[in-house]
PLY file of the C-alpha trace (Angstrom):
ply
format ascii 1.0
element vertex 139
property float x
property float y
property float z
element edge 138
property int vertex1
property int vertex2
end_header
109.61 65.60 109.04
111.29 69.03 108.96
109.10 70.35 106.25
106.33 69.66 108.74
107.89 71.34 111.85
108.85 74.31 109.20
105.10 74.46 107.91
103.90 74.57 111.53
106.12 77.75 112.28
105.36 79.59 109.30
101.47 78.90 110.19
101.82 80.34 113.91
104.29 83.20 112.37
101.30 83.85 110.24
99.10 83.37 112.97
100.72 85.83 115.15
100.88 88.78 112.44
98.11 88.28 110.31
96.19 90.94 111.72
99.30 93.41 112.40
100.02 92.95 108.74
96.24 93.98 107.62
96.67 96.81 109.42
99.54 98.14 108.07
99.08 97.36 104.42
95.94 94.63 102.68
98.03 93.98 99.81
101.06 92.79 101.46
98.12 90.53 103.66
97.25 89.12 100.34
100.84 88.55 99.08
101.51 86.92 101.68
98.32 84.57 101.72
99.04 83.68 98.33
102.87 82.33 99.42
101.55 80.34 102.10
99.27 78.54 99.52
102.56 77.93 97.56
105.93 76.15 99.09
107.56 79.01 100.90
110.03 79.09 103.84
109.84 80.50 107.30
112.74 83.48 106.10
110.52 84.45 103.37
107.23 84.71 105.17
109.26 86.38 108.22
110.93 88.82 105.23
107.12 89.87 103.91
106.05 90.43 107.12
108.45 92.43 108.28
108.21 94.57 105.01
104.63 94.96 105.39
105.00 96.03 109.33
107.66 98.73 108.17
105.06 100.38 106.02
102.47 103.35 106.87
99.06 102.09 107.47
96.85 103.73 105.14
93.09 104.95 106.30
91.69 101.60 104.59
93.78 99.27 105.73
93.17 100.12 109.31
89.45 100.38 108.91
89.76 96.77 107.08
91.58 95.70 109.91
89.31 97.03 112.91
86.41 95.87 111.18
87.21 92.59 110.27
88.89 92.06 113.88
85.52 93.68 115.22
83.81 90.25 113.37
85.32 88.47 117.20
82.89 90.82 118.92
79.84 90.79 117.21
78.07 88.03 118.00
77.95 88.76 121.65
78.42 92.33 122.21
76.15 95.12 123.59
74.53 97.39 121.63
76.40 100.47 123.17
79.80 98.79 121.87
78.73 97.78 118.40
77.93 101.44 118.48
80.73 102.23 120.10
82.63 100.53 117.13
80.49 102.53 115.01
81.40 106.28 115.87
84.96 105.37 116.62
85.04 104.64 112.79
83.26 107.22 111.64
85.48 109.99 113.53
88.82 108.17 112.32
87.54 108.51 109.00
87.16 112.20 109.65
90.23 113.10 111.66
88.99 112.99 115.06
90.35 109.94 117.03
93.93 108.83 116.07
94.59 104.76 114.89
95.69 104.38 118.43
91.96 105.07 119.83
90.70 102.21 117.40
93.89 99.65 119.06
92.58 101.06 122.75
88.76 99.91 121.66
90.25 96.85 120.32
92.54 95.82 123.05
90.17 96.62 125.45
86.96 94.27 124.15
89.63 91.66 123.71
90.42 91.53 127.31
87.13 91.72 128.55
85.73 89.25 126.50
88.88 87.01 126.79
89.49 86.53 122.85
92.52 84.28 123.32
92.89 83.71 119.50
93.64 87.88 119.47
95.02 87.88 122.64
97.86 85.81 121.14
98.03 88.75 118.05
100.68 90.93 117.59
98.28 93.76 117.23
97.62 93.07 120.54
100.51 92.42 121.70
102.06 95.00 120.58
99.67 97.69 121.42
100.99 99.24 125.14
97.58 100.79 126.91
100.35 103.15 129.22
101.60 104.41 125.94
100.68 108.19 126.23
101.98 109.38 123.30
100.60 110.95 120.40
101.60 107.80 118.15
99.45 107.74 115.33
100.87 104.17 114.26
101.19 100.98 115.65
104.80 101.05 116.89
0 1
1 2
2 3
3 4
4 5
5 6
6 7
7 8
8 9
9 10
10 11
11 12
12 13
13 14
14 15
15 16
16 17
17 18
18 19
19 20
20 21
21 22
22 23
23 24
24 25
25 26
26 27
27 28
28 29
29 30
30 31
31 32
32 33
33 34
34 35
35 36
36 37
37 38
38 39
39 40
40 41
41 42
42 43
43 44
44 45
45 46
46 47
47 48
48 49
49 50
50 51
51 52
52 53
53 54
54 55
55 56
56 57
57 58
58 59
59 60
60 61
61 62
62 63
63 64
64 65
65 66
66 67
67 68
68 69
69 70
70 71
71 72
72 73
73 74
74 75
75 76
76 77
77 78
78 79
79 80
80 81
81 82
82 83
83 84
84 85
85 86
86 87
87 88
88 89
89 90
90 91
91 92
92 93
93 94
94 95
95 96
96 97
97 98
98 99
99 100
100 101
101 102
102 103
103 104
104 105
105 106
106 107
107 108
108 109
109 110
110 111
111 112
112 113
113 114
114 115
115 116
116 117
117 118
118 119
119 120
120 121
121 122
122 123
123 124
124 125
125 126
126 127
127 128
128 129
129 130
130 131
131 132
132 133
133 134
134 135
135 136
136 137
137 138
């Protein structure tokens, strides 16, 4: 029975920081996919993510990240947000808008379309709209 209640936490750990994770660095995402197919404990899981949230998000990770988060939007967005996701993208890519501007966009369509499933993210959770600093990463 206490392998079970251990499996449960280590699924909503992972649930919680799956998407903080992506952002911050794909291959530690996929490490740590590949221990939760195998018999892991809560420590170790809690010990990858943490290494993976103390690293620099790279360009692709983030765009990985806000596109595949974007996938919660786009069956029932507008067609000035979808391109609204677009451009944002595009002028990270070049320089233009900071990480933080794709977590605003983010943030914000989660609220207003009341994605509980991100709502209950740590890259949501996380993200502080007051924040008025020129943080160009996630904490």
């Amino acid at each position: 029975m206490r392998k079970i209640k251990e499996r449960q936490a280590i699924e909503i750990l992972w649930k919680t920081h799956k998407y903080e994770v992506m952002w911050h660095d794909q291959k530690s995402y996929n490490r740590i996919r590949a221990m939760l197919k195998a018999n892991c404990t809560y420590d170790e899981v809690e010990k990858e993510i943490q290494n993976a949230l103390s690293m620099q998000p790279s360009k692709g990770s983030v765009v990985n990240a806000y596109s595949h988060v974007w996938g919660y939007f786009k069956k029932f967005n507008r067609v000035s947000e979808k391109e609204l996701f677009k451009k944002l993208k595009d002028q990270y890519l070049s320089d233009q808008v900071s990480e933080t501007t794709l977590l605003q966009f983010i943030y914000c369509m989660t609220i207003y379309y009341n994605i509980q499933y991100l709502k209950e993210s740590s890259l949501i959770q996380n993200f502080n709209m007051t924040d008025d600093t020129d943080n160009d990463s996630l904490h």
